[in-house]
Every structure is written in structure tokens, then in C-alpha cells.
C-alpha positions in Angstrom: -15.3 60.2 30.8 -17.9 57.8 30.2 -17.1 58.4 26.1 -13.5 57.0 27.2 -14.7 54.1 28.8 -16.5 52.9 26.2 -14.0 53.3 23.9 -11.4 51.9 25.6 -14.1 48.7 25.6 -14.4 49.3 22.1 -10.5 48.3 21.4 -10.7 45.7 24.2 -13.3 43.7 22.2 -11.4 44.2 19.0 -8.3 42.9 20.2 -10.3 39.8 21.9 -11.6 39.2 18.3 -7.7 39.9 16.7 -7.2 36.9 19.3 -10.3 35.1 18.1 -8.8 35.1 15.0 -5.2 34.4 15.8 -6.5 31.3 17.9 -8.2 29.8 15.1 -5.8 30.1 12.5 -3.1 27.9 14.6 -5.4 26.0 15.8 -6.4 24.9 11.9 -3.0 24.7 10.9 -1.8 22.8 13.6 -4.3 20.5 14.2 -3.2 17.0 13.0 -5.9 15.9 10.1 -5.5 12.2 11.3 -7.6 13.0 14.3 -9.5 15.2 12.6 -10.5 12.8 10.0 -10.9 10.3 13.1 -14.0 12.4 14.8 -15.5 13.0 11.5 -15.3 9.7 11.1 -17.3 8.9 14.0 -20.5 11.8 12.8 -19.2 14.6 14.5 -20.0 17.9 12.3 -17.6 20.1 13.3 -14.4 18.1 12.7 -15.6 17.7 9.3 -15.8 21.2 8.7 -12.2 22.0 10.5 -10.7 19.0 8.1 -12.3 21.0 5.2 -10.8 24.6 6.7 -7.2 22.5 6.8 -7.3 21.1 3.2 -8.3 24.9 1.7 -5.6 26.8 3.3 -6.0 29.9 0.4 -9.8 30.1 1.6 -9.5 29.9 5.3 -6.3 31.7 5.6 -7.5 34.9 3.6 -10.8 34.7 5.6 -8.7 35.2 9.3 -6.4 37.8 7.6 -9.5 39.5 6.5 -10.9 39.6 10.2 -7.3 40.5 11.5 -6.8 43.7 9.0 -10.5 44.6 9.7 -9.8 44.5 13.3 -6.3 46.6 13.4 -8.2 48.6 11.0 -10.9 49.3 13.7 -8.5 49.8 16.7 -6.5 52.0 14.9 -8.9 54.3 14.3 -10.4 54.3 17.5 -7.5 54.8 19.1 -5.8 57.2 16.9 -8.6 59.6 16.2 -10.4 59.6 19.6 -8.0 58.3 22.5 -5.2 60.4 21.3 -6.8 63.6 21.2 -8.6 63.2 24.4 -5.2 62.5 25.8 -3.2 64.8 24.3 -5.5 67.7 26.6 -4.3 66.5 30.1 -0.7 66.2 28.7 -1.0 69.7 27.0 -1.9 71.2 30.7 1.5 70.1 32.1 4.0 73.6 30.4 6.7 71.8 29.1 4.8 68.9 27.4 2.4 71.5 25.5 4.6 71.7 22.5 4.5 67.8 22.2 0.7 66.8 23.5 -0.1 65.4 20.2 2.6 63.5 19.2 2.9 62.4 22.8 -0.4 61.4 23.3 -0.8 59.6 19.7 2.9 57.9 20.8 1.2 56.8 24.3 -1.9 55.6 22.6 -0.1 53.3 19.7 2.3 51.5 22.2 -0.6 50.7 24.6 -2.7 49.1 21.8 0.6 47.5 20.3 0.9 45.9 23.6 -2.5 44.8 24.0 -2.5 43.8 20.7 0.2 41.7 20.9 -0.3 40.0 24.3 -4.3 40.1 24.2 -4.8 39.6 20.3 -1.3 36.9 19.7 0.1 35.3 22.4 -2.1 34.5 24.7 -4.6 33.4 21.7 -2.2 31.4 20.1 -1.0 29.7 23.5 -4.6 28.5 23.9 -5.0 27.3 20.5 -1.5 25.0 20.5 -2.6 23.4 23.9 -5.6 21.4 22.4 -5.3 22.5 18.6 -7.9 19.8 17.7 -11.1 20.9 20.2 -10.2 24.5 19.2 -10.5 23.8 15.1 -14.0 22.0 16.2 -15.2 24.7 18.6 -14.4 27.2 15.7 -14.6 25.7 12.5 -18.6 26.3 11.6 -18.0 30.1 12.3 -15.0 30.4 10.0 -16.7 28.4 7.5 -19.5 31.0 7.5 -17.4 33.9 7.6 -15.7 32.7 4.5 -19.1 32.1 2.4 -20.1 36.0 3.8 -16.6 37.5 2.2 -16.5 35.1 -0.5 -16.0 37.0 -3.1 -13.1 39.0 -1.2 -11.8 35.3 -0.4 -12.1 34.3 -3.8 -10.2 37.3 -5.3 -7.4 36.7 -2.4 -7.1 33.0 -2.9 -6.3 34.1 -6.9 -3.9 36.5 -6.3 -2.2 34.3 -4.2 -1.9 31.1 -6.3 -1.1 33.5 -9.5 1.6 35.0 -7.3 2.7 31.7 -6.4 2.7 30.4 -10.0 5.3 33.6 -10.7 7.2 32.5 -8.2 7.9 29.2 -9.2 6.0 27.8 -6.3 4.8 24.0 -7.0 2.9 22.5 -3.4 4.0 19.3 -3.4 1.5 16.2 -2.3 0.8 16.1 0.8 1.6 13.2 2.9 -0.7 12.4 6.2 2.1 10.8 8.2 5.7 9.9 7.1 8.0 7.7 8.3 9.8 10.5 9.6 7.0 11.8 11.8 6.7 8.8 13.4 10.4 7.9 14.5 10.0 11.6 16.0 7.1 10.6 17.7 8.6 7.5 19.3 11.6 9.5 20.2 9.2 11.9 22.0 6.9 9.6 23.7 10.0 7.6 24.5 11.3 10.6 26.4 7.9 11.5 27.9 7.3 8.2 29.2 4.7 7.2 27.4 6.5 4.4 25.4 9.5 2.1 26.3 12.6 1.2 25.1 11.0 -2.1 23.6 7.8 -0.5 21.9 10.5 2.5 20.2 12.5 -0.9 19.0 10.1 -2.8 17.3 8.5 0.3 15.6 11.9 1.1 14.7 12.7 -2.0 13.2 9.3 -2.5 11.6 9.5 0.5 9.4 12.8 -0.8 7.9 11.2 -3.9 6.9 10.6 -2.3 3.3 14.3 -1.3 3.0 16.0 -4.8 4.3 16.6 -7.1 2.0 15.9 -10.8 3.3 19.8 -12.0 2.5 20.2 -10.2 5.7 18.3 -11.9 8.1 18.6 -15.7 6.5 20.8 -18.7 7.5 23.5 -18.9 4.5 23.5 -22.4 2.9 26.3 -24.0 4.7 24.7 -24.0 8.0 21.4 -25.1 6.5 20.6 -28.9 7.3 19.5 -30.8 4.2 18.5 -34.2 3.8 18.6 -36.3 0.7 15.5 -38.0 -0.1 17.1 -41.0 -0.6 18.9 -41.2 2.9 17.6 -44.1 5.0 15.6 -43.4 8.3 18.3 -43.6 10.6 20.7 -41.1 8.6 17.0 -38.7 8.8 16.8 -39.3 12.4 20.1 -39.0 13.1 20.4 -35.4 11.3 16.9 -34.7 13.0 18.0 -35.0 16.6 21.3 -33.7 16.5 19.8 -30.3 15.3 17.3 -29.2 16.9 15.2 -28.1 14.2 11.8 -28.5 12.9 11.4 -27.7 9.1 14.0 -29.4 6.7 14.9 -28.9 2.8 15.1 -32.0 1.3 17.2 -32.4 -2.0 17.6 -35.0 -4.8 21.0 -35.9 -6.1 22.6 -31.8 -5.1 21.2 -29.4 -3.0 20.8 -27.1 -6.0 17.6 -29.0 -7.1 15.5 -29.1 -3.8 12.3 -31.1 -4.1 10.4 -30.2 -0.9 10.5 -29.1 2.4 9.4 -31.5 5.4 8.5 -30.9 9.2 9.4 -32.8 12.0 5.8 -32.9 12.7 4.6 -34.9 9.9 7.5 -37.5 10.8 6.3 -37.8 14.3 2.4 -38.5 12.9 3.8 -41.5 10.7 5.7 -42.8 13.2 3.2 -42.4 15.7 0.8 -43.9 13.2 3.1 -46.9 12.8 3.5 -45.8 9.2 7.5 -46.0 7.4 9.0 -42.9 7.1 9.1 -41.3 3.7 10.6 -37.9 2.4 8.2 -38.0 -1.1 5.1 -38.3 0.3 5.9 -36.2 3.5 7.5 -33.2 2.3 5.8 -30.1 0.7 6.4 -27.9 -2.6 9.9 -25.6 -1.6 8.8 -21.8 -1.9 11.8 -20.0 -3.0 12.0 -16.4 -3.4 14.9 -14.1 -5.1 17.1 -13.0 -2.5 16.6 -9.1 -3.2 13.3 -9.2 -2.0 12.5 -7.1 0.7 11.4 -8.7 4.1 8.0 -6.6 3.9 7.6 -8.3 0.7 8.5 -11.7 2.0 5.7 -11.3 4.6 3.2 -10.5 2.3 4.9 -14.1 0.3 4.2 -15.8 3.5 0.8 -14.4 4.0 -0.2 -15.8 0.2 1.4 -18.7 0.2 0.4 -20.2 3.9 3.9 -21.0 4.1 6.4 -19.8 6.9 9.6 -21.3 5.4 11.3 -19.9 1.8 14.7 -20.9 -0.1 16.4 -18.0 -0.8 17.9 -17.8 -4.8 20.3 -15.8 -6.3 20.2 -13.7 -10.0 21.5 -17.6 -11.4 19.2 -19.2 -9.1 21.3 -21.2 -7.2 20.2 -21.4 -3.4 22.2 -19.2 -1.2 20.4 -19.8 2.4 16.9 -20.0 4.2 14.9 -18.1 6.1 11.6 -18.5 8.0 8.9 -16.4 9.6 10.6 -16.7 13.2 13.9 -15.1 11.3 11.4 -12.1 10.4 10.3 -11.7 14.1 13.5 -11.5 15.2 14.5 -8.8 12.5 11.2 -6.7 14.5 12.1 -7.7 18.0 15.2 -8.9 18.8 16.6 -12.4 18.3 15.8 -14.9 20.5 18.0 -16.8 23.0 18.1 -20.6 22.1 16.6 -23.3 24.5 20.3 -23.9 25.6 21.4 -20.0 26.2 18.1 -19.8 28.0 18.7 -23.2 30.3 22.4 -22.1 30.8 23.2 -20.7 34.6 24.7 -17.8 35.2 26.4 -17.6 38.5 27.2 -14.2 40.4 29.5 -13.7 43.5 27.1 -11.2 45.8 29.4 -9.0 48.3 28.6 -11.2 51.1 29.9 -14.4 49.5 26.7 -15.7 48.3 26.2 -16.6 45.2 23.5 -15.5 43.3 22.0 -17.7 40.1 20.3 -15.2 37.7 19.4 -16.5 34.7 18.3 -20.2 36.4 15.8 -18.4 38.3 14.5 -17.0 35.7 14.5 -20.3 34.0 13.0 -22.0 37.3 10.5 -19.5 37.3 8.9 -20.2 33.4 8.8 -23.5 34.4 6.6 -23.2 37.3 4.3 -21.1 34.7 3.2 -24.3 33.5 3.2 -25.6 30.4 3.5 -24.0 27.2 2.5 -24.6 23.1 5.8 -25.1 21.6 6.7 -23.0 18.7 8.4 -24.6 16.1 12.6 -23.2 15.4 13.6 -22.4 12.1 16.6 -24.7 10.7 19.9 -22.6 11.9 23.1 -23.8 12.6 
């Protein structure tokens, strides 16, 4: 009886190290290399190790199905040559069973360790190691990397057969990307669901990956509501134009609006004035940046970012100006656009069920103001 026991330990042990084995090779596999990469980073050992078990797969894949064959190899035997026979006695004493002990008994024997195996050795292993993939590639990674070096040679042979096999097949890996764009819209979606991101944060991240893929015709002011001035104009046609639009930056042009000199801010206008010096577009205004009007606006930002400059023309293939667009234009294309100063001081009135009526957006309005004051941010030139 005692014999039994310890058997019966025997395959308990091997099927805890079929789980072992089981856990760590989903754990590898599905632990994401970012974070992996991110602990190494930071001097821990073992992450290192699990990032270099993730970018051999051949190696560390043939090592666990070493230790998984080695194991069922183990309980089989066990199992079929000892626990069998010693059950096949108590089933032979029963009359009717005689006949069948053995193949009973050897049928008894193989579903128990099948269902062990699969509960004990599988799921339960491979449960743990998809809750916290990452810790478990760490907490296992220096003995797998050992194991390997042990059986290299078998590894070695393994990992050959496999690629050459792979090579008949037609198999090419492709290059692996760490995180596509893909994976990250997923992401949102899921964090978005979970609760761990609102609708804003999804938006923005959203809208920001498009960037590379929207051309900047889309998000400018087309030429005919742009407001030019003529560099010749007098200062009461500039102010004029100035104060009915609202706007800060302003093309200026010299005899058509095809040949634009410069590009002035309301800012330096105010400084001359305030200064008590004449007003005058030539020595005011700035070079124009112009950019071709299939750039992207990714590659617009990185224009802006060169230049220092947060206003461009926008040309056409014959490079006549089509329209304008400005950094605040770009921010809108990430977050949303932005309600002008007179959407935002307009009241909206709503009739409550008791008769009142109830002011929403004033309120809001009534309550930035009691924030304080705030930096202006200069507008772009729209219509």
C-alpha cells in the first residue's frame, strides 16, 4: 500500500511540473516585451532574461516541450506499468470483471492521469500564468534559461529541424512590430469599456494617430475666407480689417494675393502703436512659411517645430495659395474644435417643468469668469 502512495505522489509531482512547464510557456509568450523591456530597463535580471526567452521562441519553446514529453513520458509509465497492474488485482476478484481486469484497470488508470493531467498540468497552470504573464516570465525565466543551456544540444537539433521545416513550408516570419497602431485603438476601446479611460482620452488618441494619414487641406481655412491685407493699404483700412475680424496673425500681399510678402501679428501692431511708432506692414511682418498642400499634418508639426512658426500658406502642385492653417487648426484636428468667443458668450435659455428658466451655457460662461483672469491665446485667421 505504501508502494501505491508513493507512486501515486510520483505522478502528482510530474503533472505539477507538466503545469510548471505549461505556466511558463504562456506566460513567455504572452507577456508584452514593452514591459518587459521596461524592468530590464530599470536593472532587474530576470526580465532581461524572460525578454531574451521571448525573442528566441525555437530555443525556449523546444526547451518546455522537452520537459512536457519528458514528463508524460514519466507518468505514463508509472502509471501504466505499476498502477494498472496493482489495480487490475482488486478488479480481477469481483467474477464478472475477471476477464477484463487488465484492460479495465489500464482504462481506469489512463483517464485519471488524463484528467489530472489536463486540469493539474494545463488549465489551472496556464490560468495562473495569463493573470500576471509578466511576474510569471520573471519568476521563471533564470530556470528556463538553464534548462535550455543543460539540453542544448537537444534544443539546438530541435530549433533546426524546425526552421528547415519551416523553410519547406514556405514559412517567411515577418518583422516583428512592438506595438501597432492597431493594438493601441484596441487598447483604448478596452480601457474605454473598463473604465479606465474616457470618452475624451479614446478621442484624442484616436485622432492623434491619424495625424500621419490627414492631409493639411483638410483642416485649413480655404483662401476666400482668409483676411489679407495689402501692404500698401493705409492704417485705417489695416485697422479697420483688424477689428472687424477678430483675428491675430495676418498674410500680407503685394499687388495679388498670389505673391504674399509676409505674415504680421496683431501683437507687433499693438507694440508700435503703444510705442507711438507709425504703423508699417514691411518692417512689421515676418517671412510667409508655405508648405505644399499634400503634406501630412504630422509633417506640418514637425514644419512648425523647425521653423518656430505656428502659421503656414498652404500651396498647390502650381503653387498658387489655396488657404491657411495654423497650429490652433492642428489642435482642433486632436481635440475637437473649439467654440468661438461669441458661441461661448451666447445664452442658452431652457424652460424647466416648473416654469423657471434655466440659463446653461451663461453659467458656465459666469462661472470662467469668476476663475479670474486668463493668458489669452492668440485665434488663427478664419472666417
Amino acid at each position: 500500500m505504501n508502494q501505491v502512495v508513493f507512486e501515486i505522489i510520483i505522478i502528482f509531482l510530474l503533472l505539477i511540473a507538466n503545469g510548471v512547464f505549461a505556466m511558463a510557456e504562456i506566460a513567455v509568450v504572452s507577456a508584452k516585451k514593452a514591459r518587459l523591456r521596461r524592468f530590464a530597463d530599470q536593472g532587474n535580471s530576470s526580465a532581461k532574461v524572460a525578454l531574451e526567452l521571448a525573442e528566441s521562441p525555437n530555443r525556449f519553446l523546444a526547451t518546455v516541450q522537452i520537459g512536457i514529453t519528458l514528463v508524460g513520458i514519466f507518468a505514463g509509465a508509472f502509471g501504466g506499468a505499476t498502477l494498472a497492474a496493482k489495480l487490475a488485482v482488486p478488479i480481477g476478484q469481483v467474477s464478472f470483471l475477471a476477464p477484463y481486469a487488465d484492460k479495465l484497470a489500464f482504462g481506469i488508470v489512463v483517464v485519471v492521469i488524463t484528467y489530472f493531467s489536463l486540469v493539474i498540468g494545463e488549465l489551472v497552470p496556464k490560468r495562473f500564468g495569463l493573470s500576471n504573464p509578466e511576474g510569471i516570465a520573471m519568476a521563471v525565466a533564470k530556470p528556463m534559461n538553464w534548462l535550455s543551456r543543460l539540453v542544448g544540444p537537444v534544443v539546438s537539433f530541435l530549433s533546426v529541424s524546425t526552421e528547415g521545416l519551416l523553410r519547406v513550408l514556405g514559412f517567411k516570419q515577418e518583422k516583428e512590430v512592438a506595438v501597432s497602431e492597431e493594438e493601441v485603438r484596441v487598447m483604448m476601446q478596452e480601457g474605454l469599456r473598463a473604465g479606465a479611460f474616457n470618452n475624451v482620452e479614446s478621442h484624442i488618441v484616436h485622432s492623434a494617430l491619424e495625424l500621419d494619414q490627414l492631409p493639411v487641406r483638410e483642416i485649413m481655412t480655404p483662401r476666400p475666407k482668409v483676411i489679407w491685407l495689402n501692404q500698401d493699404d493705409s492704417h485705417d483700412q489695416i485697422w479697420h480689417k483688424i477689428v472687424i475680424s477678430n483675428h491675430s496673425h495676418f498674410p500680407i500681399y503685394d499687388g495679388n494675393r498670389d505673391h504674399t510678402v509676409g505674415v504680421v501679428s496683431v501683437k507687433a501692431i499693438y507694440a508700435n502703436l503703444a510705442a507711438g511708432v507709425g504703423v508699417k506692414l514691411k518692417d512689421l511682418m515676418t517671412p510667409p512659411l508655405i508648405v505644399p498642400e499634400s503634406q501630412t499634418v504630422l509633417q506640418l508639426v514637425e514644419t512648425f517645430k523647425q521653423s518656430g512658426k505656428h502659421i503656414a500658406l498652404l500651396a498647390d502642385e502650381f503653387g498658387s495659395l489655396i488657404g491657411l492653417v495654423t497650429l490652433n487648426d492642428v489642435m482642433e484636428a486632436v481635440v475637437g474644435e473649439f467654440p468661438s468667443q461669441g458661441e461661448r458668450a451666447k445664452p442658452e435659455a431652457r424652460k424647466r417643468d416648473d416654469g423657471s428658466w434655466l440659463w446653461g451655457k451663461q453659467r458656465c460662461s459666469d462661472s470662467l469668469q469668476n476663475k479670474g483672469p486668463r493668458e489669452a491665446t492668440p485665434t488663427a485667421p478664419r472666417g
